[in-house]
C-alpha positions in Angstrom: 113.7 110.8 116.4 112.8 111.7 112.9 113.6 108.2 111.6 111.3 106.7 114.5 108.0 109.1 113.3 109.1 108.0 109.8 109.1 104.7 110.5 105.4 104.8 112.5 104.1 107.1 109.5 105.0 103.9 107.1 103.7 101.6 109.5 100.1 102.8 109.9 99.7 103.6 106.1 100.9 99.8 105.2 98.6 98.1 107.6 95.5 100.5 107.1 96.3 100.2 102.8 96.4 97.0 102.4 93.3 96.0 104.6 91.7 99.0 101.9 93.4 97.6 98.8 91.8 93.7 99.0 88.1 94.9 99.0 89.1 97.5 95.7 90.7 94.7 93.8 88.2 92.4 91.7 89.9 88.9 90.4 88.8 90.0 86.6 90.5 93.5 86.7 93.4 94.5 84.9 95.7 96.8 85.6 95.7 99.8 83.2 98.3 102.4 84.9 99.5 104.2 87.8 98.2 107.3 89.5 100.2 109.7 92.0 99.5 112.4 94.5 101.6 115.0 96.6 100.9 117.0 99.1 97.7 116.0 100.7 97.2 116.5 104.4 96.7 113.6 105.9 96.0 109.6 104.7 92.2 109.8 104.1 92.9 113.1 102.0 95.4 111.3 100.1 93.2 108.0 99.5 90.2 110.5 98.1 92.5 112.0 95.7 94.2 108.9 94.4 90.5 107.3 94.2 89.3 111.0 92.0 92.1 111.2 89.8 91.9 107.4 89.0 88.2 108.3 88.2 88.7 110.7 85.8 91.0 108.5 84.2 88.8 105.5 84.0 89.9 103.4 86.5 87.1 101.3 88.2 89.1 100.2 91.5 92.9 101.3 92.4 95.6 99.6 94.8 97.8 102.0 96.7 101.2 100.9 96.4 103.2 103.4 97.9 102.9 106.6 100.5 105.2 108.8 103.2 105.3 112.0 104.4 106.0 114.1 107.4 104.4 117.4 107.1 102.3 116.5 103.7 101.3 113.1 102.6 102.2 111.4 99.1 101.6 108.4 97.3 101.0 105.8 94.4 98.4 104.1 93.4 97.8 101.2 90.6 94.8 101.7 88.3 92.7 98.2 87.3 89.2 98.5 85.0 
């Protein structure tokens, strides 16, 4: 059963971060580094914080590559400038 919610968590983050990483993305950009995140509550918490930490380190756009969770979401995201 946990598998199965696992699976549908994964899921749902691919198809909704990917629709979300095509319009972030500009043909000039280049990537300057990664970003991470644990802990956030739910999938538009963790998108903010990825997005604010990328800020702070100068990154103009980000792609999220990676995110999971059951009880607390986490996840990667590329930097571009």
């Amino acid at each position: 059963m946990k598998s199965i919610k696992y699976f549908a968590v994964v899921m749902t983050l691919a198809a909704s971060f990917s629709s979300f990483a095509a319009t972030t993305q500009s043909v000039e950009s280049q990537k300057i580094g990664t970003v991470s995140v644990s802990g956030a509550a739910n999938i538009d918490s963790l998108q903010a914080q990825l997005q604010a930490k990328a800020e702070q380190a100068g990154a103009k756009s980000i792609r999220i590559i990676s995110a999971g969770g059951d009880n607390k979401v986490f996840g990667v995201a590329e930097m571009y400038n």
